[in-house]
N, C-alpha and C positions, 0 to 999 in steps of 0.2 A: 057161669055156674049158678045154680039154682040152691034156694033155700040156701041161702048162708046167712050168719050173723058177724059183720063187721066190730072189730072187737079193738083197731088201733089202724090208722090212716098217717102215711109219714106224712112233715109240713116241714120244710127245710128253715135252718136256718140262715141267716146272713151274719159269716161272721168278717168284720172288716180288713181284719190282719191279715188273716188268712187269703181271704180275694184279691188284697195290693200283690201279696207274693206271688199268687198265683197268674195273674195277668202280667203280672215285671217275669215271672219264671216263660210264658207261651210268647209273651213276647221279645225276650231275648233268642226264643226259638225261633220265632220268626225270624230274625236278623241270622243269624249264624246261619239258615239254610237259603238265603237269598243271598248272603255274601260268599259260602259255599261255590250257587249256582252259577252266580253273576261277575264272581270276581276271583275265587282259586282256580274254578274250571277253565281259565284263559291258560292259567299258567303250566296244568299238567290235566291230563283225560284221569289221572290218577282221583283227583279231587271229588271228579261225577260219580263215583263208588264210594266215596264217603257224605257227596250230596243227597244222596239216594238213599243210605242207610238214616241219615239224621233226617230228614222228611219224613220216612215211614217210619219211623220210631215218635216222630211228633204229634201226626197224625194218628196214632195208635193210644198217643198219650190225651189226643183231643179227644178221638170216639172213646173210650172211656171216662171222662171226664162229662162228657154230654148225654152219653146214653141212657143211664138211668132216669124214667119218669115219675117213677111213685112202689110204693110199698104200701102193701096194706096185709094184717092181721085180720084172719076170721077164725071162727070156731072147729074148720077143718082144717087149717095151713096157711101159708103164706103165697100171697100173690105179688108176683115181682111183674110190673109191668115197663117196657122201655119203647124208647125212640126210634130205633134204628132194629129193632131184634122181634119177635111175638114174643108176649108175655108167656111167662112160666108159672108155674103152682105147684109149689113144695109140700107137697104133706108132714105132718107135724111126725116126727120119728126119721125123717129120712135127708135132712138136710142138718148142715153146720152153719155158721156164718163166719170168716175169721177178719179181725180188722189189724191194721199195721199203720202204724204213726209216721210218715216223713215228716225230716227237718229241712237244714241247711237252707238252699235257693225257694225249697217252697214247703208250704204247710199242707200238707196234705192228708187224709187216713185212706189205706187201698181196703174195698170192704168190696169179701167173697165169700158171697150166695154158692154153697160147695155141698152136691150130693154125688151121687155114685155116677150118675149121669152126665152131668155139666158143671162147668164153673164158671159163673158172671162173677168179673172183678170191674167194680166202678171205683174211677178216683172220687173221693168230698173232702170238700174242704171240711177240715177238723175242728174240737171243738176242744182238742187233749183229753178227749175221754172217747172210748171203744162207741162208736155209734154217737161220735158225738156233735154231727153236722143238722142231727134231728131234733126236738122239742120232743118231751116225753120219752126222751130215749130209754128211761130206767124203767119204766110202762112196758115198753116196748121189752126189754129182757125179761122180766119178772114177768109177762104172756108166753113169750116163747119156752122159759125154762117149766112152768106151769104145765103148758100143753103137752111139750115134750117129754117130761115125766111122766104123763097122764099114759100117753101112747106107746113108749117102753113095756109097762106094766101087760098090754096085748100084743108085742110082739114077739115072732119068736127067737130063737138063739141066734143062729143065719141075721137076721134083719139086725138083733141088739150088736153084733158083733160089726157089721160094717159100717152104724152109725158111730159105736165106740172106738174104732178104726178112722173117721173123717175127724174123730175129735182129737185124739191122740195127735194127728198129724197139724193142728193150729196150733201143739204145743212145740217149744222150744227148749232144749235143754243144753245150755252155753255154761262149761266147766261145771260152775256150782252155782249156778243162777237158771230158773225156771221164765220162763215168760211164755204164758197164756196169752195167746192170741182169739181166744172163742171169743164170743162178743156175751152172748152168755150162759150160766152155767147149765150141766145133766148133771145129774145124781147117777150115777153107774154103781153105786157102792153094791145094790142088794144081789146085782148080778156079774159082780166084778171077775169073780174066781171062777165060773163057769164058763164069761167070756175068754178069761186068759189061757182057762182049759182047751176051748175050744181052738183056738187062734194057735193054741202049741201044736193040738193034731192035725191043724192046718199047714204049720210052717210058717206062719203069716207074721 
């Protein structure tokens, strides 16, 4: 892309806790699917369909875990670059981001790059805070919520309505408990009641 201004560049961090679990969690995977292959599958052909599903569920948990190369913020969007995939380019109004916290066996945050188009989910290691495997993460919200206000203001109903649609769905509503999974905030207020107007004659 031409004529852009870089405006935040991801730099990971290294956090310790978190990479022990997660190396004791990949590698506990590894064992359970070699003992699977190696040592249930004598006893029953039953075992090689549970082989085969815990492989490809590991593997799926690795290429996530690896794919991600870099993030970078410019003045027109965000550019997600990876390993294994061609990078993608979000323009500012048309993407979410949602992040979710694991515990238990490993410390993880799943953080998904979510437009109307496609969803990249990478696992990182977390830092307990929404985007928190980055240096400069609160930078990094405080551009996005910036821009993305900015470009609201010129878009029109149709477009406000399915980016307020991608946001709605990072939210969580459990009995009486609320949990925001955005990584960070839109201001929808000024166009809220016209969205919701819209979205009724929709059925949406």
């Amino acid at each position: 892309m031409e004529n852009i201004t870089i405006l935040w560049q991801s730099k990971r961090k290294i956090i310790p806790l978190s990479l022990f679990f997660y190396i004791l969690y990949f590698v506990l995977g590894i064992f359970i699917c070699w003992f699977c292959w190696f040592v249930l599958l004598r006893e029953s052909l039953w075992y090689g369909l549970l082989a085969t599903l815990l492989t490809i569920f590991f593997i799926s948990e690795a290429y996530e875990a690896l794919n991600l190369e870099s993030i970078t913020l410019t003045d027109k969007g965000l550019i997600l670059k990876m390993k294994f995939n061609k990078k993608i380019f979000y323009p500012y109004g048309k993407f979410t981001i949602q992040s979710v916290i694991r515990g238990l066996i490993r410390f993880e945050e799943d953080l998904s790059f979510i437009s109307n188009q496609n969803c990249k989910t990478f696992k990182m290691l977390n830092g307990y805070d929404a985007f928190g495997s980055f240096y400069n993460n609160q930078e990094f919200k405080e551009l996005c919520t910036k821009h993305t206000n900015q470009a609201l203001q010129s878009m029109n109903l149709q477009e406000r309505a399915n980016l307020y649609k991608l946001y709605q769905d990072n939210i969580e509503y459990i009995f009486n408990e609320t949990r925001n999974h955005n990584v960070f905030t839109i201001d929808f207020s000024p166009y809220k009641a016209e969205i919701e107007s819209y979205l009724k004659d929709k059925n949406e």
